[in-house]
N, C-alpha and C positions, 0 to 999 in steps of 0.2 A: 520850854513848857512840855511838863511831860500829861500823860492820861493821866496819873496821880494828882498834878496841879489842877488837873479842868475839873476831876470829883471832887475833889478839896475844897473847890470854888462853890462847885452845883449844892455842895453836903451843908456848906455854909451858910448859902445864900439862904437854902431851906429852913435851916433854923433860926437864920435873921427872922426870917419869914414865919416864927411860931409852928413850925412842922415838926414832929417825930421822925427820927430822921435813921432810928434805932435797927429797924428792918430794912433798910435801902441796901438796893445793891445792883446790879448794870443789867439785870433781869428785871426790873419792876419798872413798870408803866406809870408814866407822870400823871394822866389824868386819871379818873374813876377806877375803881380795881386796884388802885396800886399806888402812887404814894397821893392821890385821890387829889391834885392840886384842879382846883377849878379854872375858868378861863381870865380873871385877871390874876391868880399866883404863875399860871404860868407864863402869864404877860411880863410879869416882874421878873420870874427868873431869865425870863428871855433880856431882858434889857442886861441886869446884872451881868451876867454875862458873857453880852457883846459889848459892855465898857470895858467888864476886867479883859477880855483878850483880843480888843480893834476887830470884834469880827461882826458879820451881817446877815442877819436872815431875811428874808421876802415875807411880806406878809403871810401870803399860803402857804408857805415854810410853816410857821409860828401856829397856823389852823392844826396844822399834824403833829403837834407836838406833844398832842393828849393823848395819840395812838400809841406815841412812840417809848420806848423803853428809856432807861438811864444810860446805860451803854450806849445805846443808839443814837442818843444826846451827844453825849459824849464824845463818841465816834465827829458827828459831823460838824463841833465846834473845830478839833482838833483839825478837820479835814482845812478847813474855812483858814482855821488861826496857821496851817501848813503854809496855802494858796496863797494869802494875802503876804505872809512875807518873802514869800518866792518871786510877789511879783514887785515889791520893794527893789530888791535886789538887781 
């Protein structure tokens, strides 16, 4: 799994999800300001997600996820989707 498969996944699920997805980019903020996803899209993206890559967020994780950027998204599936299969192994 690279950082290209997890936005591939995020860019997706957005337009599953009826989003414009034309302007994203790992600088723009999930909620308000920015790809403006309210609190159940990005309840949904949160789940999509953590099926397509076995990983988990905390609830209070999921609360910040309106502040946080695409990148920043991104970043900490990839960190999680790293974690979980290190400790597989």
């Amino acid at each position: 799994m690279t950082d290209d498969d997890i936005m591939k996944v995020i860019l997706d699920s957005l337009r599953e999800m009826n989003y414009d997805t034309s302007g994203i980019a790992d600088d723009t903020l999930l909620g308000p300001a920015g790809a403006d996803l309210e609190s159940l899209a990005l309840a949904e993206l949160l789940v999509r997600v953590e099926e397509r890559f076995d990983v988990r967020f905390e609830d209070d994780e999921a609360e910040e996820l309106a502040v946080m950027t695409v990148g920043e998204f991104r970043a900490a599936v990839a960190e999680r989707a790293r974690s979980a299969s290190g400790a597989v192994g």
